[in-house]
C-alpha positions as CSV (number, residue, x, y, z in Angstrom):
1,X,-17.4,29.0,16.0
2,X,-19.0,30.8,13.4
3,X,-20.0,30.1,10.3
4,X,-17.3,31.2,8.2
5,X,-14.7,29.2,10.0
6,X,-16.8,26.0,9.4
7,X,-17.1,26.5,6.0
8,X,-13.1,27.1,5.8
9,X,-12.6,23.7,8.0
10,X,-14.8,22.1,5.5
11,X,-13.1,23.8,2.5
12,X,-9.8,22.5,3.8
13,X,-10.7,18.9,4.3
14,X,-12.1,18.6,0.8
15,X,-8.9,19.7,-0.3
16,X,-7.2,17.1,1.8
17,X,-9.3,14.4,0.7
18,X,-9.2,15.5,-3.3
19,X,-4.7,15.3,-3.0
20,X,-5.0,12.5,-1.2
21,X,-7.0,10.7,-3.8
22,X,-4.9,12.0,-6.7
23,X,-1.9,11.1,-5.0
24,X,-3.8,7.5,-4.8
25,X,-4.5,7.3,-8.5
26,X,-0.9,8.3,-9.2
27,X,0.6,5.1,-7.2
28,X,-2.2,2.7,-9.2
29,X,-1.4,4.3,-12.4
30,X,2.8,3.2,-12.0
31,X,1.2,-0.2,-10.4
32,X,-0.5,-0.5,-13.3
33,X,2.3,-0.1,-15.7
34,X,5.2,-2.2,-13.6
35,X,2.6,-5.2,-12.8
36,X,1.1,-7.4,-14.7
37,X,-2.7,-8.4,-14.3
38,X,-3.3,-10.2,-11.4
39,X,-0.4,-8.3,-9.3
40,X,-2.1,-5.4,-9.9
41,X,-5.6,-7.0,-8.5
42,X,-3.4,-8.6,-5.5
43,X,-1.7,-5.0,-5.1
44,X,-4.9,-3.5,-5.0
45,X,-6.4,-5.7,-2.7
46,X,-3.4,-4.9,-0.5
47,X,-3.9,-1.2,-0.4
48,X,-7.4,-1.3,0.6
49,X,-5.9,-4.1,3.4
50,X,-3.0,-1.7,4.7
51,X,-1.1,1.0,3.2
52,X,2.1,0.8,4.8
53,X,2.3,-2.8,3.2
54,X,1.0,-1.3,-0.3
55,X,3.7,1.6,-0.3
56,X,6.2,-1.3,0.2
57,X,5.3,-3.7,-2.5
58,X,4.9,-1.2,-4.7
59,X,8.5,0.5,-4.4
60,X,9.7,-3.2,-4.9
61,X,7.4,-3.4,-7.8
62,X,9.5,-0.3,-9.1
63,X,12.7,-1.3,-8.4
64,X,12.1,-4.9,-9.8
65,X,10.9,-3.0,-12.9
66,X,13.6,-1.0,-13.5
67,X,16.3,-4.4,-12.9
68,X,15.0,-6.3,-15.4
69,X,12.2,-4.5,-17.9
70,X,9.1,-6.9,-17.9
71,X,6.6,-6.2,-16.0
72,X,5.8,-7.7,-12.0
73,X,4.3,-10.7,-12.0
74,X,1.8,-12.5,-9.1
75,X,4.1,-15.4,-8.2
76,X,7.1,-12.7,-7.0
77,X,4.7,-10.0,-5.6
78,X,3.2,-13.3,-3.1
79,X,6.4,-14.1,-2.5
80,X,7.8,-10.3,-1.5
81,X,4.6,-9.7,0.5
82,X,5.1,-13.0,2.4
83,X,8.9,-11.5,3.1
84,X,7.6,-8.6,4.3
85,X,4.4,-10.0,6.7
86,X,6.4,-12.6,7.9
87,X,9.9,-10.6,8.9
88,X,7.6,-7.5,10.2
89,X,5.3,-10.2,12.7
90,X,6.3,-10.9,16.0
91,X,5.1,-14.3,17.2
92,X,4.3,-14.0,20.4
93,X,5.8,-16.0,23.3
94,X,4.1,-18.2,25.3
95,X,5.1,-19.3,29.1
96,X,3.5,-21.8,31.3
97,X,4.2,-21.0,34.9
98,X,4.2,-24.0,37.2
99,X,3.0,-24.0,40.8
């Protein structure tokens, strides 16, 4: 590798990195307007937890904002993420093998 193609690997990655985070700020700016206070902080915390989970709550923050008008509050974000976590977990099974 020479020099030049580092530099455009490089190049390209901050590039990457710069969408991705303005992508980022574009989901916490609709969080902020569809949430109130403390769902936002407990949405937040979320995303920096698992971003599959975060891209979920927030498109039922959305669609919870657009049925009714007011804003998302903590109780029903807890109680969606709890939905979610607990119908997306397997428990696993246990056996007990006699001799």
């Amino acid at each position: 590798m020479d020099i030049e193609e580092i530099r455009k690997k490089k190049l390209e990655e901050l590039k990457e990195k710069s969408k991705a985070k303005e992508e980022l700020s574009k989901y916490l700016a609709i969080a902020r307007e569809v949430c109130d206070e403390k769902a936002y902080d407990r949405l937040t915390n979320v995303m920096h937890a698992n971003q599959e989970l975060f891209m979920k709550a927030l498109e039922y923050c959305v669609l919870r904002f657009k049925r009714t008008g007011s804003k998302v509050d903590d109780k029903s974000l807890k109680e969606f993420l709890s939905y979610v976590s607990s119908t997306s977990r397997k428990e696993p099974k246990i056996r007990f093998k006699r001799k």
